[in-house]
N, C-alpha and C positions, 0 to 999 in steps of 0.2 A: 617573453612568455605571454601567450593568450592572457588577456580580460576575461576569467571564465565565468565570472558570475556574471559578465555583462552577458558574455557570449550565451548562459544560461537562456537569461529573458530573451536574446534577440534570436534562438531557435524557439523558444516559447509561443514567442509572436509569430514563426512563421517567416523571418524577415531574409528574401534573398542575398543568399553568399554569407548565411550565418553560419553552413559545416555541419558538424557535428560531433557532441560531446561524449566522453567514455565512462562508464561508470558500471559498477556489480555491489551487489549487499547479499550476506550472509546473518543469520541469528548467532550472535557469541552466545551460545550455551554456558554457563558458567559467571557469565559476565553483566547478567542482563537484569536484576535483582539492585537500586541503588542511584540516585541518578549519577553521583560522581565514576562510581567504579564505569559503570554504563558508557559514561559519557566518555573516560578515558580509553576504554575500550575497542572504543566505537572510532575516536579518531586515529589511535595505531593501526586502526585497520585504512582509514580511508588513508593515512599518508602512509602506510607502507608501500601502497600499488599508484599511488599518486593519484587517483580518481577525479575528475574531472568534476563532479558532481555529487551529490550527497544525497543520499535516499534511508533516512535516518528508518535503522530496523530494529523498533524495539519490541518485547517481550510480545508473542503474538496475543497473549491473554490479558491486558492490561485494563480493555473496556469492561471484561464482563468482574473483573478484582476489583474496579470503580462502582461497582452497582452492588457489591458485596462477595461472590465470589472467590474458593480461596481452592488453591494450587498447592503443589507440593513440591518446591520450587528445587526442590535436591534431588528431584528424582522426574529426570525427560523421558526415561526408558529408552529406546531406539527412535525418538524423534523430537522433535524442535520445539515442541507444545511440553509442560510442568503435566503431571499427574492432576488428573482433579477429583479432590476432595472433596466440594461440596459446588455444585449447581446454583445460580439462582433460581429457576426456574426448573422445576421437578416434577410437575402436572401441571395440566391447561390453566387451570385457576392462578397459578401465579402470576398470569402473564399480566393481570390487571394489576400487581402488585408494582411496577414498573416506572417510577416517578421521575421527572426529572432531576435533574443533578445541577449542582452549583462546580463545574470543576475546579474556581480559585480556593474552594474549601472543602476539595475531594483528596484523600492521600496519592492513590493511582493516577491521577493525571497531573497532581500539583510534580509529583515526581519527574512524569515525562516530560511534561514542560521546563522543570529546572534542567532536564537532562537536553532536553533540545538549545536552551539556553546557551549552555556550556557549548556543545558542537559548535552552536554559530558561533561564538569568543573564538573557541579556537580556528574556526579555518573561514576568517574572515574574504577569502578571496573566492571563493566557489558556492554556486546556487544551492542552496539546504532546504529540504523538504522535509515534512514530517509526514508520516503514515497514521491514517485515519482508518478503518474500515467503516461502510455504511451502514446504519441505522439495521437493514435489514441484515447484516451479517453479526453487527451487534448484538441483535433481539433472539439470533440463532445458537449464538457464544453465549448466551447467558442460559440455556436450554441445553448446553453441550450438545447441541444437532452439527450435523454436518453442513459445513461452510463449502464442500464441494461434491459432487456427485461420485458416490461407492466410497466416501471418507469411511477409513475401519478405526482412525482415531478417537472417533466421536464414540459414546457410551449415554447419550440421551435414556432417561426414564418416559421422555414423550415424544411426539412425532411430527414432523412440518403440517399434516392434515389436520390433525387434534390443536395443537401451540397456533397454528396460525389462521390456515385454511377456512375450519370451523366456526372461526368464531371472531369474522374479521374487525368487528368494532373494537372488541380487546385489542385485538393484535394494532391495529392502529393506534390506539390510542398512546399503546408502549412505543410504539414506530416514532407518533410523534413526539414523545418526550424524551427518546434517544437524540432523535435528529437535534431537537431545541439544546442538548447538552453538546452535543458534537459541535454543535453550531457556535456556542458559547465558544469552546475550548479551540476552536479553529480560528476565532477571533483573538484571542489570547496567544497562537502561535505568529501567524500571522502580521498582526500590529508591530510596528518600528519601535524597537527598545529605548527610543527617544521619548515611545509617547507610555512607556512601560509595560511591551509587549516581548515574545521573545526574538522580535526579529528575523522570522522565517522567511526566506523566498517562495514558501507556497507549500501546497500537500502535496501527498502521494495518495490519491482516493481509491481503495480497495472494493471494489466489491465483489471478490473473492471469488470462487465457484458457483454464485449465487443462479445467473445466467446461463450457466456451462452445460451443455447434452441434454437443456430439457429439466433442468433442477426447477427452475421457475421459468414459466414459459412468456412470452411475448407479453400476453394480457396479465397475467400475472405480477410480472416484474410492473408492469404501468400502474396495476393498483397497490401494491406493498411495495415496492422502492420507488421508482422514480420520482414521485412527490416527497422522499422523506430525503431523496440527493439531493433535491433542489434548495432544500433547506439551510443544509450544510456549503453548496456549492454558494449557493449566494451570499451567505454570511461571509463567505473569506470576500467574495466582490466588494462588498458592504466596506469591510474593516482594511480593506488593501487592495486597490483597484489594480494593481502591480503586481502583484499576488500572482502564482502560478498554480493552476491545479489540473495534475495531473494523472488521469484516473487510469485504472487499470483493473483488467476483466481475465479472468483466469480462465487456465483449461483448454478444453478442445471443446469445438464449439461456441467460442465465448461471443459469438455476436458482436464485435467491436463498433458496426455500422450504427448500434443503438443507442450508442450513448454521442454522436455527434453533435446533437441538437441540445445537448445540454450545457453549450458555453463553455464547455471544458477544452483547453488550451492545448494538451495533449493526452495519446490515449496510448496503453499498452495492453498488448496480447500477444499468443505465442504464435507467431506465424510459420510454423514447426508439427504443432499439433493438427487432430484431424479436422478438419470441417472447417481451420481457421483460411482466410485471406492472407497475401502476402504482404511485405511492407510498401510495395507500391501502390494501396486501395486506397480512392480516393477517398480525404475526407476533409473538414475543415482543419479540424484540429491537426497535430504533427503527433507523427507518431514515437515511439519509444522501440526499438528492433534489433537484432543480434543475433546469437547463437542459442539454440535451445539449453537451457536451464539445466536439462538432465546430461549434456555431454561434461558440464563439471563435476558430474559426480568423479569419483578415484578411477571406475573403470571406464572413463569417456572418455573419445578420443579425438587427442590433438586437434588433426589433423582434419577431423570434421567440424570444430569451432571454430578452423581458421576458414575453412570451406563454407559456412556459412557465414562468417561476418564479409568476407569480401564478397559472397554472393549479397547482402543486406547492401552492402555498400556500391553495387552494380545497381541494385531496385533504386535504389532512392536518387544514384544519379549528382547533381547536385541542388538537390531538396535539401531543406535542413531538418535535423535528425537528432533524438537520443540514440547511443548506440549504448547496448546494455544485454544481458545475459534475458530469455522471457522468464524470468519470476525468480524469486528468492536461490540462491544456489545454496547446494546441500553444505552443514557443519560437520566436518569441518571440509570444502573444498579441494579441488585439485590446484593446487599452486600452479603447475606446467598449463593450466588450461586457463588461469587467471593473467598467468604471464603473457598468455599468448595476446589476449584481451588488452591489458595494460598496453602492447605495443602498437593500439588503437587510440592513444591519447591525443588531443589537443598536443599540436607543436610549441 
């Protein structure tokens, strides 16, 4: 059997004749509330398909339940996000209310952390990442604003022009004591369990829809994200020079080419959707590519997940490569479309 944690890093870096690795993550509805239940959860799913890689997918609301935030964790409705109950962020004014966090003495991240803990124990042989979202997708989740462009999940009482736009020294200043706590807690996954960290091989950096059809636009994104990524991107350098981080831009439209220059190791997007680039665009970083996301839904088919992963796997040629579904696959999945995938594994 493949070295695949090694094999992890050595497509991380870029390194010729490294391949590439197979891996898909879904939200356990029902399972995601706990770090134990969480964690046991989370690995019957990565060893039942044998996954190559580990892209730890926990509760997607967990930053803004660290900042106070509360859910109604028994009731998803028809999607992958808890009901919410109560907003931090409910008019413009609160957004100065936004302080940093300690997260070794936050419930919500002390959770995720023992929960990522636990992943790494158990599946000591495969590169494990934890999902971050960015400072800016954060400061949006606590505002119940939409994380992507025409999100009908969001129910904000304010709006990205009033919360953020308007009133950009607020909005910064929350930005920076997001990123300073994100930053904290990526140092905490990140650092070797030797030196009492949890031993992570790196993130998964989200910056959601933020990017995507014109949500935040070019000069936009430069003044409210990219200085609060930097933040967080450098603190895991900082705490794990080994450390892999690998960001990911949602949607259609997602601009992948903008975030090269930020030292980020590898990048994903859906090269599927519209106005996206294919997996063969250059860039430094290595990319993350497969079958579009939506063919695992129940009514998607076969026959065009295996059509585009061996077209992913003509682009790339032999570059080294994540190979992976582009973004979260729907709860509960197409097992025949996950199968198909699995037959993409590391030999």
């Amino acid at each position: 059997m493949t070295d695949r944690k090694q094999q992890f890093h050595d497509i991380a870096q870029g390194k010729p004749g490294a391949g590439h690795l197979t891996a898909a993550w879904e939200h356990l509805v029902g399972h995601e509330y706990g770090a134990a239940e969480f964690a046991d959860a989370y690995v019957a799913f990565i060893k039942r398909w044998d996954w190559d890689w580990v892209k730890i997918n926990p509760r997607a609301v967990y930053y803004s339940e660290a900042w106070g935030a509360v859910y109604d964790r028994n009731d998803y409705g028809d999607f992958v996000i808890p009901k919410t109950v109560r907003a931090v962020i409910n008019e413009p004014g609160d957004v100065a209310s936004i302080e940093r966090l300690d997260p070794a003495h936050n419930d919500a991240f002390e959770e995720a952390v023992e929960a990522a803990r636990l992943i790494r124990e158990a599946l000591p042989d495969r590169g494990v990442i934890q999902t971050i979202f960015s400072p800016l997708s954060v400061l949006l989740q606590l505002a119940d604003l939409p994380l992507y462009p025409n999100d009908t999940h969001a129910h904000s009482k304010t709006t990205v022009q009033a919360a953020i736009l308007d009133q950009p020294d607020a909005a910064k200043r929350a930005l920076g004591n997001i990123a300073r706590t994100l930053a904290d807690y990526a140092r905490i996954l990140v650092t070797p369990t030797e030196q009492g960290g949890a031993g992570l091989d790196g993130i998964f950096y989200a910056v959601t829809g933020t990017v995507s059809e014109g949500y935040f636009d070019r000069e936009q994104y430069r003044e409210f994200s990219e200085p609060y990524d930097r933040i967080v991107i450098d603190a895991v350098r900082e705490a794990n020079p080994d450390a892999v981080v690998l960001l990911h831009t949602c949607r259609a439209e997602s601009n992948p080419e903008w975030f090269d220059d930020l030292g980020v190791d590898v990048i994903q997007w859906d090269q599927y959707a519209d106005g996206n680039p294919k997996a063969d665009l250059d860039l430094r970083a290595v990319p993350v590519a497969g079958a579009n996301s939506v063919e695992f839904e129940p009514a998607g088919s076969i026959r065009q997940v295996r059509a585009e992963l061996e077209e992913t796997l003509a682009l790339r040629g032999n570059a080294p490569f994540l190979l992976a579904p582009s973004c979260t696959v729907i709860t509960p999945a197409n097992d025949d479309a996950l199968a198909v995938l699995a037959e993409y594994r590391a030999a």
